[in-house]
C-alpha positions as CSV (number, residue, x, y, z in Angstrom):
1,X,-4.2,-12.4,1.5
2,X,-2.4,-9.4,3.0
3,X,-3.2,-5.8,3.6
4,X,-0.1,-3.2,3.8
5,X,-0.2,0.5,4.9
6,X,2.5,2.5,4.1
7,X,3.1,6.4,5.4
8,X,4.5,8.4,2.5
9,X,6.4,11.6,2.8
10,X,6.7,13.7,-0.2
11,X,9.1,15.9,-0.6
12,X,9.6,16.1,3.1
13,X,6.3,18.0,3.7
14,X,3.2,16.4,2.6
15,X,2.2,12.8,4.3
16,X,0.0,10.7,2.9
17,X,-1.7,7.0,3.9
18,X,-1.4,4.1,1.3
19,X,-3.2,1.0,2.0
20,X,-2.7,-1.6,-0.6
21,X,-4.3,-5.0,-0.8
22,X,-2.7,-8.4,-1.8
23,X,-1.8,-11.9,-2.2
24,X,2.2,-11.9,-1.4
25,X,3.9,-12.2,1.8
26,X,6.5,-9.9,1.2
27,X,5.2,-6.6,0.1
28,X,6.8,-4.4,-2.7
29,X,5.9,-1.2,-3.0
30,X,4.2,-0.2,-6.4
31,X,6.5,1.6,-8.6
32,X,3.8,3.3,-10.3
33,X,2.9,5.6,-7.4
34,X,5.9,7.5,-7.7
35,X,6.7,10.5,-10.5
36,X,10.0,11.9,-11.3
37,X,11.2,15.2,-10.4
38,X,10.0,14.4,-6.7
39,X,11.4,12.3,-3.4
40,X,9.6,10.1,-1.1
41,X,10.5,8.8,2.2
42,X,8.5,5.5,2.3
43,X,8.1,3.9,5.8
44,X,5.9,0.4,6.4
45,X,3.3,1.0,9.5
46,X,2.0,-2.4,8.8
47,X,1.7,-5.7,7.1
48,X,-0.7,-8.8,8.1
49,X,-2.8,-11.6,7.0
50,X,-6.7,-11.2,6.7
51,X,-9.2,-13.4,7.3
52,X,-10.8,-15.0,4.2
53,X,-14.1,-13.5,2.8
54,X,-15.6,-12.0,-0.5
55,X,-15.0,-8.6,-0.1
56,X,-11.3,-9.1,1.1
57,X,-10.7,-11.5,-2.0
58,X,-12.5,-8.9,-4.5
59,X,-10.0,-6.7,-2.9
60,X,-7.1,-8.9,-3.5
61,X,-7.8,-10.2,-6.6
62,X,-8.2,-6.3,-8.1
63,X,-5.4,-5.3,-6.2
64,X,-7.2,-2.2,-4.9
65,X,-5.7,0.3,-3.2
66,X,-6.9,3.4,-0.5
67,X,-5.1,6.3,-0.6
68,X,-5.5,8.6,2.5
């Protein structure tokens, strides 16, 4: 189980935190996130492995996701 932050620039003003929780070593970032009409300069602060409890795997499993 992984967690990934992401910074997020949008439109080259606003910057936002994106902290995403999952099972894959090699993160993707979520399509869905993004709109149309707008551009976002996407940069990968980190990416490790977590240690295994219940909480972290409820995280996983649903995929959740903090946006800051």
């Amino acid at each position: 189980m992984y967690k990934t932050i992401w910074a997020i620039k949008i439109d080259g003003t606003e910057t936002v935190e994106f902290t995403y929780y999952h099972f894959g070593k090699t993160p993707k970032f979520p399509s869905w996130y993004m709109e149309e009409g707008y551009w976002y300069e996407i940069e990968m602060l980190w990416n490790f492995k977590l240690n295994i409890s219940i909480k972290t795997f409820c995280k996983c499993l649903f995929h959740n996701y903090i946006i800051k």
